[in-house]
N, CA, C and O atoms as CSV, one atom per row, in Angstrom:
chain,resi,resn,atom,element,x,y,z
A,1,UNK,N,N,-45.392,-11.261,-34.371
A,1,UNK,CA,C,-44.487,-11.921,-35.287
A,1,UNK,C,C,-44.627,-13.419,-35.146
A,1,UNK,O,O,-44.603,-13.966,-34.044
A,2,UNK,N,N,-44.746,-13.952,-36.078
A,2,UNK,CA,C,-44.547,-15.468,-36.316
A,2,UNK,C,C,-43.814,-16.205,-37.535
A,2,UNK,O,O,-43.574,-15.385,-38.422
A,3,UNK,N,N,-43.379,-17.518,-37.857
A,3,UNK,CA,C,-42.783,-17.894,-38.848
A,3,UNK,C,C,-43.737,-19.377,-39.082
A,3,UNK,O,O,-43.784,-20.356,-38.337
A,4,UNK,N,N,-44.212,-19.221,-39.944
A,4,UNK,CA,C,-44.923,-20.434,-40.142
A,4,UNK,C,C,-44.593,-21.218,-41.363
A,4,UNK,O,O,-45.274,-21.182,-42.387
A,5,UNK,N,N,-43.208,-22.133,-41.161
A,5,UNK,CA,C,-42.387,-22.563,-42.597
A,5,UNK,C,C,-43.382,-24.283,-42.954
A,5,UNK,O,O,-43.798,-24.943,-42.002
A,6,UNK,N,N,-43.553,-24.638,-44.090
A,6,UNK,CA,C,-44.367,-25.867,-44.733
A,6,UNK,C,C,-42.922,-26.824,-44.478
A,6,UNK,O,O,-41.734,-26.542,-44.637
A,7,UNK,N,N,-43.753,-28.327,-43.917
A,7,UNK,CA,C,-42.752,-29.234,-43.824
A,7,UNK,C,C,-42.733,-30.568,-45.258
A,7,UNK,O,O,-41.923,-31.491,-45.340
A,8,UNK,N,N,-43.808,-30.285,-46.176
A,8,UNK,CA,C,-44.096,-30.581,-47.032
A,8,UNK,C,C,-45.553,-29.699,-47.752
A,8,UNK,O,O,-46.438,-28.999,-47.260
A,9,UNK,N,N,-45.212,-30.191,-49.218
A,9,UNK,CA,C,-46.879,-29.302,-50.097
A,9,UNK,C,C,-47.941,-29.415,-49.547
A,9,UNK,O,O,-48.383,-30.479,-49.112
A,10,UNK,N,N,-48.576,-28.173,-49.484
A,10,UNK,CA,C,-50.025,-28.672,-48.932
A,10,UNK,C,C,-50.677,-29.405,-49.510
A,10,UNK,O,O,-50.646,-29.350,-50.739
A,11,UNK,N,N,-51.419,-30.260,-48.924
A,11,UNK,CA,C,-52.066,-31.858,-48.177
A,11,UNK,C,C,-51.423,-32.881,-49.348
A,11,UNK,O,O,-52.046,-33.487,-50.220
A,12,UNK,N,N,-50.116,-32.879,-49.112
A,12,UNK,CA,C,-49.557,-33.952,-49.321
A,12,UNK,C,C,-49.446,-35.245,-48.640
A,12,UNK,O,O,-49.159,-36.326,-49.154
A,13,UNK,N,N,-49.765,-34.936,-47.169
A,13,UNK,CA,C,-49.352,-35.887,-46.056
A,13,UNK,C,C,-47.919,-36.652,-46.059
A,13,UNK,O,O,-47.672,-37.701,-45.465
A,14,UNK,N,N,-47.227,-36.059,-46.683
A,14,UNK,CA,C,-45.245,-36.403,-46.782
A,14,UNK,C,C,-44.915,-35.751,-45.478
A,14,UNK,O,O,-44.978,-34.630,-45.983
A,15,UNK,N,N,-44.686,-35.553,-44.520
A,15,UNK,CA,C,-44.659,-35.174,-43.221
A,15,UNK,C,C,-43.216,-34.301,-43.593
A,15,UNK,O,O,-43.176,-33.666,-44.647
A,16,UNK,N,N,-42.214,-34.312,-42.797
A,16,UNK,CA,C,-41.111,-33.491,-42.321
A,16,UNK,C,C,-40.281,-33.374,-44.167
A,16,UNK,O,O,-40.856,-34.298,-44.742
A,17,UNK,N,N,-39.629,-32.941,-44.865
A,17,UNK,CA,C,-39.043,-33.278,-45.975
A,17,UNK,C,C,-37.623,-33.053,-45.495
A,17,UNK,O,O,-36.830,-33.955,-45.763
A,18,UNK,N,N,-37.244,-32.175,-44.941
A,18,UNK,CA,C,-35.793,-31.861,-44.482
A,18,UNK,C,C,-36.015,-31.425,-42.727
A,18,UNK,O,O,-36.642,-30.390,-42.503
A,19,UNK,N,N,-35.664,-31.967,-41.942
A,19,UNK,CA,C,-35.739,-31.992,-40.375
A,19,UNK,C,C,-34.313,-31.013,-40.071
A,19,UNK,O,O,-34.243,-30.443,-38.982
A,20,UNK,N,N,-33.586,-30.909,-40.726
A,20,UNK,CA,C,-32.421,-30.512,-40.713
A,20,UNK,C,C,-32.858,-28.695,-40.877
A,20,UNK,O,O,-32.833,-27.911,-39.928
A,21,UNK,N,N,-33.190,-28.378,-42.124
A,21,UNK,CA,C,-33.757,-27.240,-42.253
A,21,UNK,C,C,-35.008,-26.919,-41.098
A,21,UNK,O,O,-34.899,-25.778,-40.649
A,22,UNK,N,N,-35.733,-27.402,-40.745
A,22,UNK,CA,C,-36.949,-27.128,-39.676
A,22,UNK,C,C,-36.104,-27.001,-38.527
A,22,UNK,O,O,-36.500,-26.168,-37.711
A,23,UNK,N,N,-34.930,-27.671,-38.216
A,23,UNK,CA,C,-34.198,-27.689,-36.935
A,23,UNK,C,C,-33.552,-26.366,-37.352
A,23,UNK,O,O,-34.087,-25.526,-36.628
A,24,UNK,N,N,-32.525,-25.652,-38.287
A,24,UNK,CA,C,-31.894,-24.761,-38.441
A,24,UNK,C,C,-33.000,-23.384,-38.039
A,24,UNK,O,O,-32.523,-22.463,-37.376
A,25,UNK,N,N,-34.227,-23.330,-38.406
A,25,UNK,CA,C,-35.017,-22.175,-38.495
A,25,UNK,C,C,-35.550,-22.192,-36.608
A,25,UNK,O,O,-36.147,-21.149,-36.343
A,26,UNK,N,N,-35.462,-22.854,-35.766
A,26,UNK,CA,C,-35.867,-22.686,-34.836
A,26,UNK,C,C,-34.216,-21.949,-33.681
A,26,UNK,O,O,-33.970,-21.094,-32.830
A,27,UNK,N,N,-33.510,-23.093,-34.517
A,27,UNK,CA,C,-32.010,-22.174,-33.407
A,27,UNK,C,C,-31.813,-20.585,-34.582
A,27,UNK,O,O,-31.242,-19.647,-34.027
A,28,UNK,N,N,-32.161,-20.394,-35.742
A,28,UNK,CA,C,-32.232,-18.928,-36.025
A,28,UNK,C,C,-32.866,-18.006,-35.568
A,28,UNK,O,O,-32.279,-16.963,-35.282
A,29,UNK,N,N,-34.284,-18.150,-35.371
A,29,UNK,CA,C,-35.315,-17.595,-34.682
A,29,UNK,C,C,-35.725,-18.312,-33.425
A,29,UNK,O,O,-36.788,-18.929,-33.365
A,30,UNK,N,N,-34.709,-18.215,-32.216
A,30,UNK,CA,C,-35.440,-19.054,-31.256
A,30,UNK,C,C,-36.786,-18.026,-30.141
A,30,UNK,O,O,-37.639,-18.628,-29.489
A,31,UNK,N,N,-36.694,-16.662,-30.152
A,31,UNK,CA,C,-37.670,-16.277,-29.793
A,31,UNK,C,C,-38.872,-16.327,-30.545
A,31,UNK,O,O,-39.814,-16.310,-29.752
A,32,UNK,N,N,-39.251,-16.380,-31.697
A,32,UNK,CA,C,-39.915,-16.068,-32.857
A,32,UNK,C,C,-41.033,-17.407,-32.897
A,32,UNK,O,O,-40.502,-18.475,-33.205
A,33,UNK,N,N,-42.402,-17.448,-32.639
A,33,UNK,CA,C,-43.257,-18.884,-32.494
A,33,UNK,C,C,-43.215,-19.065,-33.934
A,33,UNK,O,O,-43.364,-18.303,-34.889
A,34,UNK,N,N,-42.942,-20.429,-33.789
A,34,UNK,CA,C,-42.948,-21.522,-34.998
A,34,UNK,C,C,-43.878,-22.412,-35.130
A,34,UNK,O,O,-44.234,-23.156,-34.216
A,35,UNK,N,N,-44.434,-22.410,-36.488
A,35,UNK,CA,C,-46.256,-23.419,-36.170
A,35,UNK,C,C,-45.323,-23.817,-37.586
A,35,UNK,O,O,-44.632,-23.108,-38.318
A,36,UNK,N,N,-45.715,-25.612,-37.609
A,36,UNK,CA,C,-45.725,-25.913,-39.160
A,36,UNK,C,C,-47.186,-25.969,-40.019
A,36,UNK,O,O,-48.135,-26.586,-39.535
A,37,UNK,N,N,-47.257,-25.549,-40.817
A,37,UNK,CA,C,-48.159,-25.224,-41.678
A,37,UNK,C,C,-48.975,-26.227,-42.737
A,37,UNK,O,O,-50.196,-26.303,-42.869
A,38,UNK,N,N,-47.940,-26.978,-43.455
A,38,UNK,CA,C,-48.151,-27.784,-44.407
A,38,UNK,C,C,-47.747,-28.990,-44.501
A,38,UNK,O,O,-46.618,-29.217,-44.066
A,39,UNK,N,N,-48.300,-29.782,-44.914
A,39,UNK,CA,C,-47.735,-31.294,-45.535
A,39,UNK,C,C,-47.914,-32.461,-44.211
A,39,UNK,O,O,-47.425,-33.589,-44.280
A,40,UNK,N,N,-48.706,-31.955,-43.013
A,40,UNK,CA,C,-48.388,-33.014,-41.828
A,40,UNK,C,C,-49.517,-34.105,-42.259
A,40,UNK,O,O,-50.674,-33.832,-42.580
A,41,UNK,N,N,-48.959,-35.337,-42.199
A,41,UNK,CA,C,-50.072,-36.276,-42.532
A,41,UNK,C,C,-50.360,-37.381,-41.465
A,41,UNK,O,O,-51.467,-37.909,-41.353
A,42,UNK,N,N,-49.278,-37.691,-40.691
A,42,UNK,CA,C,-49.350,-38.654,-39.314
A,42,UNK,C,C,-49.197,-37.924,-38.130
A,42,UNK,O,O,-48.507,-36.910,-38.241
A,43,UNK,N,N,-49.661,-38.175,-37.026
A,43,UNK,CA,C,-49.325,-37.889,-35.594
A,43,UNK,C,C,-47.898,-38.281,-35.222
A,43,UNK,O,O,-47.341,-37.831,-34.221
A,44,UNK,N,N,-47.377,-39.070,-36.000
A,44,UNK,CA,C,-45.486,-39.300,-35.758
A,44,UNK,C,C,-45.221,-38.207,-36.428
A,44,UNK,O,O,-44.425,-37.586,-35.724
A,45,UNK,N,N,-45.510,-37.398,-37.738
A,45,UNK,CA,C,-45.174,-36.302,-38.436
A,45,UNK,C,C,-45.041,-34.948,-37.468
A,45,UNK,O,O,-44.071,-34.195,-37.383
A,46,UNK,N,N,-46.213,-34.878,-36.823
A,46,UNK,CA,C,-46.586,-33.571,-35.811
A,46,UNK,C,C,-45.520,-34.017,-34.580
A,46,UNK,O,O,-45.018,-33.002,-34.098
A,47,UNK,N,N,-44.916,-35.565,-33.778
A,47,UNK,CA,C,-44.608,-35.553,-32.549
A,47,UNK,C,C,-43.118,-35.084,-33.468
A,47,UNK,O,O,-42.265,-34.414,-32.886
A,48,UNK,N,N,-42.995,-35.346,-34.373
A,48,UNK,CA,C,-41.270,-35.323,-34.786
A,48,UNK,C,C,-40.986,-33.720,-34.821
A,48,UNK,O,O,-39.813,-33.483,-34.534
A,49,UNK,N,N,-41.674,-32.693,-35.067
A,49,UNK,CA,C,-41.744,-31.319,-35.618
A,49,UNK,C,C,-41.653,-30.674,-34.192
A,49,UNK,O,O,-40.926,-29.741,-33.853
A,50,UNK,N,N,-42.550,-31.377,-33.431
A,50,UNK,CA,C,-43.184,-30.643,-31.814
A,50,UNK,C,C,-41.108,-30.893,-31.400
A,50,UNK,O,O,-40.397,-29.955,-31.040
A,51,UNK,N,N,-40.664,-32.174,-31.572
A,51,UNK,CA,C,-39.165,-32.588,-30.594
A,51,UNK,C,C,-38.361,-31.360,-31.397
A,51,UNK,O,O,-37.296,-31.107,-30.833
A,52,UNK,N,N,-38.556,-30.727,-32.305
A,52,UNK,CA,C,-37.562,-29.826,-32.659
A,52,UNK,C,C,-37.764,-28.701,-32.068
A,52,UNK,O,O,-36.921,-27.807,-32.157
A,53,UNK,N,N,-38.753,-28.562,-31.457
A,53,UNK,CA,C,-38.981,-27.158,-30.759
A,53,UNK,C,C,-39.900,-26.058,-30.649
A,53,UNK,O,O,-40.043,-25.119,-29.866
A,54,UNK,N,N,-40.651,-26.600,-31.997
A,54,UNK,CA,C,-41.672,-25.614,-32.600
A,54,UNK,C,C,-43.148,-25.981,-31.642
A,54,UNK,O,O,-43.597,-26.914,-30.976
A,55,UNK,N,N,-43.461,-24.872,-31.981
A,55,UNK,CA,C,-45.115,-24.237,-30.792
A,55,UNK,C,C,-46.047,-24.505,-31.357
A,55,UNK,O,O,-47.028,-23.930,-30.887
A,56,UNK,N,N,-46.355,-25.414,-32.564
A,56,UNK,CA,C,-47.434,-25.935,-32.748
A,56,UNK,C,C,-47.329,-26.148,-33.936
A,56,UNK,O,O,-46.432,-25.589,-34.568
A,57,UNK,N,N,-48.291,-27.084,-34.600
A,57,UNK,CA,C,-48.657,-27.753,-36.064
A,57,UNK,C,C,-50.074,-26.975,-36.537
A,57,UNK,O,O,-50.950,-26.768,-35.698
A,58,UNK,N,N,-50.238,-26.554,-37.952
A,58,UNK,CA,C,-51.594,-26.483,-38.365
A,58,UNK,C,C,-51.633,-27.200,-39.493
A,58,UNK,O,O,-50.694,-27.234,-40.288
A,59,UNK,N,N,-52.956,-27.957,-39.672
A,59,UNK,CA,C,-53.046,-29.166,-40.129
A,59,UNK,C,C,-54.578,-29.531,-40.656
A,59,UNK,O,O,-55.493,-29.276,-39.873
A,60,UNK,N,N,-54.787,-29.908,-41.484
A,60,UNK,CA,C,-56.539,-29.988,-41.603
A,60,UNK,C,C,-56.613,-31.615,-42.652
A,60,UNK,O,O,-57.366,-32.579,-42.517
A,61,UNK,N,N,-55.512,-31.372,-43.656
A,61,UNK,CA,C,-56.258,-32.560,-44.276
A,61,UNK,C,C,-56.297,-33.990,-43.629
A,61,UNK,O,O,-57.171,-34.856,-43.606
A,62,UNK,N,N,-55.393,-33.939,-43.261
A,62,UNK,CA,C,-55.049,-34.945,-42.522
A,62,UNK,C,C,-55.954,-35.692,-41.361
A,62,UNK,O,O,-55.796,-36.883,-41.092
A,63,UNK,N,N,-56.652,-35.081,-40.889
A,63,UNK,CA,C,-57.601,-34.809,-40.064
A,63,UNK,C,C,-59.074,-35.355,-40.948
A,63,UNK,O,O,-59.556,-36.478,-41.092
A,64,UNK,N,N,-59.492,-34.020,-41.428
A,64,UNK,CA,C,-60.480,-34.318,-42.346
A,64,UNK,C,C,-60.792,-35.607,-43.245
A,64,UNK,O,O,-61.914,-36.077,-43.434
A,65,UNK,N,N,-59.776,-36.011,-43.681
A,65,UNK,CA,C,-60.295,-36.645,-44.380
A,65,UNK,C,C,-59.566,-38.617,-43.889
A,65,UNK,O,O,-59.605,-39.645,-44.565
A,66,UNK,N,N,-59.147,-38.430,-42.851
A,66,UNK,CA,C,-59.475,-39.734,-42.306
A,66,UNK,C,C,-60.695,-40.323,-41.859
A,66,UNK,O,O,-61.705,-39.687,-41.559
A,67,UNK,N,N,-60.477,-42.348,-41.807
A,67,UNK,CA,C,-61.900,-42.902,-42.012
A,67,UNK,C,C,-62.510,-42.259,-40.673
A,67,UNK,O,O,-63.692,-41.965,-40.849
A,68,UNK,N,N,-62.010,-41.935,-39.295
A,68,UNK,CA,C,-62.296,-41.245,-38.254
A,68,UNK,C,C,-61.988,-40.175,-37.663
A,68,UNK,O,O,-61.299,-40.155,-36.643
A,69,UNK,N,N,-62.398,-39.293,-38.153
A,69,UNK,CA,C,-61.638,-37.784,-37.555
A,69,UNK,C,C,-61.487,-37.588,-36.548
A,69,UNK,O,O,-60.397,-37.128,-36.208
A,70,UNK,N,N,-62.330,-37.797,-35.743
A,70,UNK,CA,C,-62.649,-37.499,-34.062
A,70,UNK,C,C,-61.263,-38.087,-33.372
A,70,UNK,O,O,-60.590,-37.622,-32.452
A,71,UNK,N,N,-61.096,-39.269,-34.155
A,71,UNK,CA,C,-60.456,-40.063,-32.935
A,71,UNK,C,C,-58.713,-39.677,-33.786
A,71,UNK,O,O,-57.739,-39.723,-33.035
A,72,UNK,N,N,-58.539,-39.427,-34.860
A,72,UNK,CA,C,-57.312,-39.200,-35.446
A,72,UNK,C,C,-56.832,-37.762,-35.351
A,72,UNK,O,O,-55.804,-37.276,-35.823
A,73,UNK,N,N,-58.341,-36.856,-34.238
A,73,UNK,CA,C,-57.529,-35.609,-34.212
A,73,UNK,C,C,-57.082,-35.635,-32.629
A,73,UNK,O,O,-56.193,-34.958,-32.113
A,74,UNK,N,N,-57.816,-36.462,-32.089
A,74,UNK,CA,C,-56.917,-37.130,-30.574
A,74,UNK,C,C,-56.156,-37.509,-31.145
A,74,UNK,O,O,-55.293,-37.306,-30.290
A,75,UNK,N,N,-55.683,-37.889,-31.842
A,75,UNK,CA,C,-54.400,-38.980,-31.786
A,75,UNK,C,C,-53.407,-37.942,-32.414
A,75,UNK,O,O,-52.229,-38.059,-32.076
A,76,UNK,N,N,-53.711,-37.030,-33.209
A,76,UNK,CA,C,-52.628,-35.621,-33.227
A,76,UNK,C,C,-52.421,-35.268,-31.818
A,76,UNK,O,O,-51.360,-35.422,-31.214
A,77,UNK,N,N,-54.026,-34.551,-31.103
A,77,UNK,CA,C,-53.028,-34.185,-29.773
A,77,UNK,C,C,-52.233,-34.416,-29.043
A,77,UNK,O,O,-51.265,-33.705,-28.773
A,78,UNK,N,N,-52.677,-36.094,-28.326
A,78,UNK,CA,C,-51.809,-36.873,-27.996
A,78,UNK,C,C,-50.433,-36.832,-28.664
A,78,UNK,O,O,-49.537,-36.984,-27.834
A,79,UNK,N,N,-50.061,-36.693,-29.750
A,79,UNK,CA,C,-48.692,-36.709,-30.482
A,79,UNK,C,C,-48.209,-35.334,-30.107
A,79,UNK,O,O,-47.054,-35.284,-29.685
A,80,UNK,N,N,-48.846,-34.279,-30.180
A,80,UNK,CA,C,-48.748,-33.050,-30.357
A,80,UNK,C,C,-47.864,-32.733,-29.049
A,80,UNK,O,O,-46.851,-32.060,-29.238
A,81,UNK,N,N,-48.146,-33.142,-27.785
A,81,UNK,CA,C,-48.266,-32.962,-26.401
A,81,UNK,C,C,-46.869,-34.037,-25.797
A,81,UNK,O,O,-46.117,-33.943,-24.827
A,82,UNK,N,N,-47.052,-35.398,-27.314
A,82,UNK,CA,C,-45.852,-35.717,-26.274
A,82,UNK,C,C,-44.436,-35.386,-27.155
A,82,UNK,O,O,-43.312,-35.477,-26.661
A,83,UNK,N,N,-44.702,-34.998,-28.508
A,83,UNK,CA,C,-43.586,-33.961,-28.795
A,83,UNK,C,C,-42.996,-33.104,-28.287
A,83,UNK,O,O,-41.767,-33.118,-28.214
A,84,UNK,N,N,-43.672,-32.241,-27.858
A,84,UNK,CA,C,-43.663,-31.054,-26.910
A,84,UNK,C,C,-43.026,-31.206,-25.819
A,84,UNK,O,O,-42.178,-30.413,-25.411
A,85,UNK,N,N,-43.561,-32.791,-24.941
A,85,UNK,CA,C,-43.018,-33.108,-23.708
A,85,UNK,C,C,-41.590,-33.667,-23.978
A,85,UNK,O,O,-40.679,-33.403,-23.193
A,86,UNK,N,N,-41.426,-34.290,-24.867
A,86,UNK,CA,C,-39.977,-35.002,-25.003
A,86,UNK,C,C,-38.950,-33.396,-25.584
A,86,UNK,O,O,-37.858,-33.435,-25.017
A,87,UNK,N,N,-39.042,-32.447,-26.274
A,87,UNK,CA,C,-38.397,-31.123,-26.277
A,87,UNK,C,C,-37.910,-30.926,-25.050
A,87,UNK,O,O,-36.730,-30.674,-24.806
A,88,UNK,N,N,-38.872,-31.042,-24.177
A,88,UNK,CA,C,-39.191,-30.185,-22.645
A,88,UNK,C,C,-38.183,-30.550,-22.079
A,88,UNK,O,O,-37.359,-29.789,-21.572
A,89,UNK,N,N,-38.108,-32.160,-22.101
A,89,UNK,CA,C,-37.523,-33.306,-21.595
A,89,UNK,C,C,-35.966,-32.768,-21.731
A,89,UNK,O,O,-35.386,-32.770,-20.645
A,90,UNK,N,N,-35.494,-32.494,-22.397
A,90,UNK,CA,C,-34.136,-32.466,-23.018
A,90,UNK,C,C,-33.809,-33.616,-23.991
A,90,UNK,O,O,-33.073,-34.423,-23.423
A,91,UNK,N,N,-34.048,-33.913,-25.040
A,91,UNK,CA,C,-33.644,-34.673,-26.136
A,91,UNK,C,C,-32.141,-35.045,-26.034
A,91,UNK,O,O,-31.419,-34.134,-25.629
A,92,UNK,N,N,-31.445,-36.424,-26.381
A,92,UNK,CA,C,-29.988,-36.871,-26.369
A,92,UNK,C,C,-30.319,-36.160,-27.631
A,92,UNK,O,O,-31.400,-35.730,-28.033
A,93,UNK,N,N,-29.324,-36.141,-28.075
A,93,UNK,CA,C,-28.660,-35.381,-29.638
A,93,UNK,C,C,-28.090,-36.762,-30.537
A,93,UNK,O,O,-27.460,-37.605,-29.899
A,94,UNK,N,N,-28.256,-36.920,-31.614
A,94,UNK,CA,C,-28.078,-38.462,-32.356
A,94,UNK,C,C,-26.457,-38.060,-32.420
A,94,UNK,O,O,-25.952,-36.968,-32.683
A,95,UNK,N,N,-25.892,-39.195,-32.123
A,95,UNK,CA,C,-24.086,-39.737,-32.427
A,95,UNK,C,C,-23.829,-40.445,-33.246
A,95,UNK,O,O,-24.484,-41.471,-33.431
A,96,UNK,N,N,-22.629,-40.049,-34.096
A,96,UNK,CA,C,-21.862,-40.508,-34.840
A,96,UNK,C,C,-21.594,-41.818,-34.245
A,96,UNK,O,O,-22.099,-42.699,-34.941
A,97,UNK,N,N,-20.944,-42.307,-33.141
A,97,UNK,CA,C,-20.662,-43.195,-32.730
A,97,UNK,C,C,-21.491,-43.770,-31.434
A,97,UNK,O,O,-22.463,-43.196,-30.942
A,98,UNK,N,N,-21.095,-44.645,-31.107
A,98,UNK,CA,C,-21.905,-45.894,-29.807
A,98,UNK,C,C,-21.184,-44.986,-28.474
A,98,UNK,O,O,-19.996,-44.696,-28.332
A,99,UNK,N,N,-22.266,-44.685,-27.642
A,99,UNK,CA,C,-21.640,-43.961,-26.075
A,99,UNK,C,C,-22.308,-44.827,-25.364
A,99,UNK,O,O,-23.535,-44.909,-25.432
A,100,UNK,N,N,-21.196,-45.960,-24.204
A,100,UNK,CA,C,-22.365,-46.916,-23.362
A,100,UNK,C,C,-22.603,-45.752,-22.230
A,100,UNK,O,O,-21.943,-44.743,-21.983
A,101,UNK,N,N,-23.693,-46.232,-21.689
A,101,UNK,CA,C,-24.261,-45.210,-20.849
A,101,UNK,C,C,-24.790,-46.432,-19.301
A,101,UNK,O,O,-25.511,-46.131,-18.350
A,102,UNK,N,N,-24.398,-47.202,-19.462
A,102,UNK,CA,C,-24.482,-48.337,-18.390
A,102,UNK,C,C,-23.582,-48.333,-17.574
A,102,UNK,O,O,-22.485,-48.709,-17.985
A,103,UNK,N,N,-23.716,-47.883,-16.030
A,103,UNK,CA,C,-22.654,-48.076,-15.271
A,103,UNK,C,C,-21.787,-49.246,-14.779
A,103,UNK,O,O,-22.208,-50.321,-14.352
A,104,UNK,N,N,-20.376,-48.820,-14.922
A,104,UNK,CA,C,-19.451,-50.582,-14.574
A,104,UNK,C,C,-19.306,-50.670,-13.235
A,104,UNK,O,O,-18.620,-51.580,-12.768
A,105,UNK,N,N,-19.778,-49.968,-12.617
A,105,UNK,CA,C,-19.033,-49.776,-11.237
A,105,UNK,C,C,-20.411,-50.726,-10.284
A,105,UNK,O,O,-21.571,-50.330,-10.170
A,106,UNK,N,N,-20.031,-51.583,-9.902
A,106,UNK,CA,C,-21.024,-52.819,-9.247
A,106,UNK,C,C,-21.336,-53.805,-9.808
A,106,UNK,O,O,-21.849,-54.703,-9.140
A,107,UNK,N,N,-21.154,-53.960,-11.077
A,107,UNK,CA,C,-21.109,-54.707,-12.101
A,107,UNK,C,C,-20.142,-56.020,-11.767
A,107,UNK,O,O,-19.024,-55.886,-11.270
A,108,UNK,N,N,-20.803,-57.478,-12.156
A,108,UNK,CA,C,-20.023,-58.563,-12.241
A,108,UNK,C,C,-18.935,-58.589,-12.750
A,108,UNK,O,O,-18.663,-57.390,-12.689
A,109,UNK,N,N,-18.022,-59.092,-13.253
A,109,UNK,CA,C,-17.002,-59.219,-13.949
A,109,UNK,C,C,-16.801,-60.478,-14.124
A,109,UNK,O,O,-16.665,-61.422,-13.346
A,110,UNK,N,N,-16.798,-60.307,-15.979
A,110,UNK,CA,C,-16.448,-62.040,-16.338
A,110,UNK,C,C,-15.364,-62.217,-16.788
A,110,UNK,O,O,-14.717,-61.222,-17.116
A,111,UNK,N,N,-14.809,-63.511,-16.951
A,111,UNK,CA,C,-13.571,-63.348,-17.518
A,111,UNK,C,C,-12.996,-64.795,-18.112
A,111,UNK,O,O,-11.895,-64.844,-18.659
């Protein structure tokens, strides 16, 4: 079993269209491997898809038909790997509001 949902038309290179929906289908099916299929056009496109959770990107135009393939399909992996690693990582979750995260305790005090 697999789910392989398009994050845009194929070889559009429009990368993610709704992150919201790609995020919903991985907490629905979280046993279930998730590859995105379509529309990836940057290595920020593939690292943004990898932080939601999903097990891999398939991808060709993007690739193909840059002025250097060789070196722009390293530069997917590299993206690929540190998507993956920042998931791994535990991701903060984006806030509505400002949380300081700087400790006061040793801290100068001005006044």
């Amino acid at each position: 079993r697999l789910l392989m949902p398009w994050c845009a038309p194929i070889g559009s290179a429009r990368g993610p269209q709704n992150l919201d929906a790609l995020r919903s289908l991985r907490g629905h099916f979280p046993g279930i491997p998730l590859i995105v299929d379509a529309g990836i056009g940057r290595p920020s496109h593939a690292a943004a898809v990898m932080e939601l959770g999903y097990d891999a990107v398939l991808l060709n135009t993007a690739v193909a038909k840059a002025g250097d393939p060789v070196a722009m399909a390293a530069a997917f992996g590299t993206a690929v790997e540190a998507g993956r690693e920042a998931y791994c990582a535990g991701l903060l979750e984006p806030r509505d509001m400002a949380v300081p995260s700087t400790p006061v305790i040793g801290m100068a005090a001005f006044s």
